[in-house]
N, C-alpha and C positions, 0 to 999 in steps of 0.2 A: 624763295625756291627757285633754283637755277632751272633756264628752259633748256626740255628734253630735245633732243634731235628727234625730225617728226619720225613718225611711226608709219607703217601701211595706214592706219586707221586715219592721224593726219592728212597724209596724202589724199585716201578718198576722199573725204570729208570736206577738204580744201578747194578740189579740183570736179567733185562733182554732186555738191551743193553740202554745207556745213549742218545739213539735219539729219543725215544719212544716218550713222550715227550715233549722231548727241544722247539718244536716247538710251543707248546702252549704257554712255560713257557716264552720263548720270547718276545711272544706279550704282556705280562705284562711288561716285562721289558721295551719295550721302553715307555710305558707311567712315567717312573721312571726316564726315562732322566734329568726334568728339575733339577732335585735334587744332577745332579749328578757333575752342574759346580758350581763355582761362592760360595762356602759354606768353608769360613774362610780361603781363599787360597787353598782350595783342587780342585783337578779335576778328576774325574772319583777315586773316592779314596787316590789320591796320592797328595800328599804333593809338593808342585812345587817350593822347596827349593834347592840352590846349597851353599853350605859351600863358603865360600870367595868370591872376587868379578865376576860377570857372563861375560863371556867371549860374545863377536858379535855373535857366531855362535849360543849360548847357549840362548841369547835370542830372537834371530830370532826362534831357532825350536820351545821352550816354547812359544811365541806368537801364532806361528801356531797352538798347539798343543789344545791351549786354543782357538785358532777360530776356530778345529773342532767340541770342545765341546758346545761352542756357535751353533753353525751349525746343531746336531743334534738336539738339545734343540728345534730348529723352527721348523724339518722336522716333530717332533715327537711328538707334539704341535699340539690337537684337533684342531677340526673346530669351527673356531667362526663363528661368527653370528652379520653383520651390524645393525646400527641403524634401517634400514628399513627391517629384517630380512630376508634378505639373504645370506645364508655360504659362509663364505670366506673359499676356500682349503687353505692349509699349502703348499709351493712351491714344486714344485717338486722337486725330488733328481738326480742328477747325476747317471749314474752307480759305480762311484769309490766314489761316495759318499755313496752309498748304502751299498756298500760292506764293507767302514771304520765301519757304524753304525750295519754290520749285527757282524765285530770283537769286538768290542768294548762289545756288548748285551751279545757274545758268552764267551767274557774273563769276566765279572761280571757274569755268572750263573757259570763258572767255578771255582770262586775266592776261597768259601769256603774250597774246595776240595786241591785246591792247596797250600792256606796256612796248610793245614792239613800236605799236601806231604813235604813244606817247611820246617815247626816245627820240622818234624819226621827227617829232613835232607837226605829220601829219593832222591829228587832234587833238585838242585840249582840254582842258577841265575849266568849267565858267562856273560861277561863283554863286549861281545857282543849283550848284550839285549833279549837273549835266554837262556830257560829251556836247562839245560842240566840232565841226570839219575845218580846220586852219585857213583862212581866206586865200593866205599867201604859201599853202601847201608848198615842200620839194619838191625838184622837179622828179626827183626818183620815188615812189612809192614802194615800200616792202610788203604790200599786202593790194592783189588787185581791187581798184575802186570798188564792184559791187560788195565784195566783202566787209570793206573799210565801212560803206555804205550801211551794212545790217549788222556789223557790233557797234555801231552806235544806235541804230534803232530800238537792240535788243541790249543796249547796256540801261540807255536810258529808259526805256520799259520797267528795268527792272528795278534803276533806283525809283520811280515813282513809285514801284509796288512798296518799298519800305518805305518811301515818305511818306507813303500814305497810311501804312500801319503803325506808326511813331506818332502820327499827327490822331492818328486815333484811340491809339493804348498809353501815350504820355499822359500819366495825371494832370490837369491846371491848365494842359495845351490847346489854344483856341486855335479857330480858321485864321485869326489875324497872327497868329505865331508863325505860320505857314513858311515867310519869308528866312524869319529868323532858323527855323530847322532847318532849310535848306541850307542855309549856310555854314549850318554846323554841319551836316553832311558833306558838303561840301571840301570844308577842313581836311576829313578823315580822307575822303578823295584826293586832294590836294598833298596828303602827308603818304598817302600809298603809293600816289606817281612817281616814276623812278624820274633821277634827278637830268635835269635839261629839257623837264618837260614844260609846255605853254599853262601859265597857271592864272587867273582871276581875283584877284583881293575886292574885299568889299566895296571899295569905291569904284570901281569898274576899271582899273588899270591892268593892263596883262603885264606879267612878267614871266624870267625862265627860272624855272625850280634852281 
């Protein structure tokens, strides 16, 4: 998705403080859910490809990861209306289901900004499925520091919110898998950054996309 030229609503938001707001901008966002599974093998953006053959573990978390996106799709999913017209509600959510779909809304209004920070190779993606801040940052920044500062505070929030519900609704998956999802998280992160961006392979080498 090509990024918009900002709006009034970026400008406030940017310039006097980014929660101003989010809140509104959210509530559009999850009407945008259904679009966001099931579209040429992507899922939330991401490409849900692994190079050579997938490992058990690999497709167990990618199965789950695609039955939360299914999952939101329902929750987020107007009210219908029976034959005899009366609204059917959309199921209720869990609380830790709430809280996957409140990460999930909050890492897509973040995304633009971040491939921004990507490209610039201000921050990176480590191999643990978290933002990390470039030691040897440019000297130009596109996004003033406090800001750079809280979409990685708030990106990375949010991927632990899914790693931690992957690590908990994957069939077979133990505390000691823990490293291994991350990594495959990871991947999906690693395949969504746009290309020149600082990337982390498993053995701990950085490379550029």
């Amino acid at each position: 998705m090509k990024r918009m030229e900002p709006t009034m609503i970026d400008t406030i938001s940017h310039n006097t403080g980014r929660h101003v707001w989010k809140s509104c901008i959210l509530v559009g966002l999850v009407a945008m859910l259904p679009l966001l599974g099931g579209c040429g093998g992507q899922l939330f953006g991401v490409n849900l490809v692994f190079v050579g053959e997938q490992t058990a573990l690999e497709r167990q978390v990618l199965g789950t990861y695609e039955e939360i996106g299914r999952d939101l799709t329902t929750f987020s999913s107007v009210r219908a209306v029976d034959p005899d017209g009366n609204i059917i509600e959309p199921p209720a959510m869990t609380g830790s289901q709430a809280e996957v779909m409140r990460a999930l809304n909050n890492r897509r209004y973040n995304r633009d900004d971040l491939d921004v920070l990507l490209t610039a190779r201000v921050v990176r993606e480590g191999n643990d499925g978290m933002l990390t801040l470039n030691p040897e940052p440019p000297e130009d920044w596109p996004l003033q520091e406090p800001i750079v500062r809280q979409i990685i505070e708030e990106e990375n929030r949010d991927r632990e919110v899914i790693l931690n519900r992957l690590m908990q609704t994957t069939p077979g998956v133990a505390e000691s898998d823990r490293g291994d999802v991350a990594w495959i998280l990871a991947t999906l992160n690693q395949q969504a950054a746009p290309t020149s961006s600082y990337v982390q392979e498993r053995d701990g080498r950085w490379r550029v996309k």
